[in-house]
C-alpha positions in Angstrom: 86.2 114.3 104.9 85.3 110.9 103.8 88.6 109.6 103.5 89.1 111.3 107.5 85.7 108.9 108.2 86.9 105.7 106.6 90.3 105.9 108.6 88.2 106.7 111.5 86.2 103.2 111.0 88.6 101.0 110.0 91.3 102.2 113.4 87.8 101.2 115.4 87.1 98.1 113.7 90.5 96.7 114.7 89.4 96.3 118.1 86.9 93.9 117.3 88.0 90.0 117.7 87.3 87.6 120.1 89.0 88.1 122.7 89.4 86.1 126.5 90.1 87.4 129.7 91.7 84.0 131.0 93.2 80.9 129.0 91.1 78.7 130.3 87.4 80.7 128.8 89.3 79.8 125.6 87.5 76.3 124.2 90.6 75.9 122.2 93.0 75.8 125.9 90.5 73.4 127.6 93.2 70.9 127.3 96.0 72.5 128.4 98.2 71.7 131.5 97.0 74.9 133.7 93.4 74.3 132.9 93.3 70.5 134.5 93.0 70.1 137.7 94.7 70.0 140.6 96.2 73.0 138.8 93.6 75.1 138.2 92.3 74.4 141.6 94.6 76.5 143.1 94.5 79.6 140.6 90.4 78.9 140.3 91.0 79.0 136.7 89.3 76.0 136.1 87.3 76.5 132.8 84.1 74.8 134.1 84.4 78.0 136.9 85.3 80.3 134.2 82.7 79.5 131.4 79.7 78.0 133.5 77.6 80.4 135.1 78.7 80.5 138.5 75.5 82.4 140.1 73.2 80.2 138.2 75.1 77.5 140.1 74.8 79.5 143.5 71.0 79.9 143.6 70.3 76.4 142.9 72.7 75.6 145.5 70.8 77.6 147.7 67.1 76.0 149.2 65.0 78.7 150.4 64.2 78.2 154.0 61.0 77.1 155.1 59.2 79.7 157.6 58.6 77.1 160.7 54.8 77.5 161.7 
């Protein structure tokens, strides 16, 4: 049973590496041609809108409105 476990544990563990959903999240791709812009641009693939925190960006954007007395 212990040999069934190890097995078990070591199929699971290969899963586990780092792993990005788009080139350009990749520090080591920052550089390449389809992460400059104007490329990126167009496929919004840019990594400073891929690794930034967009809605962090968003609500500071934002002012709250005044209420007018």
């Amino acid at each position: 049973m212990f040999k069934y476990l190890l097995i078990f544990v070591a199929f699971m563990l290969q899963g586990c590496e780092d792993r990005y959903r788009y080139k350009c999240q990749n520090p080591d791709y920052f550089h390449a041609e389809e992460c400059q812009k104007p490329k990126c641009l167009f496929t919004q693939q840019c990594p400073e809108y891929l690794v930034a925190p967009i809605l962090e960006k968003k609500v500071n954007d934002v002012q709250p409105e005044k209420p007018n007395p």
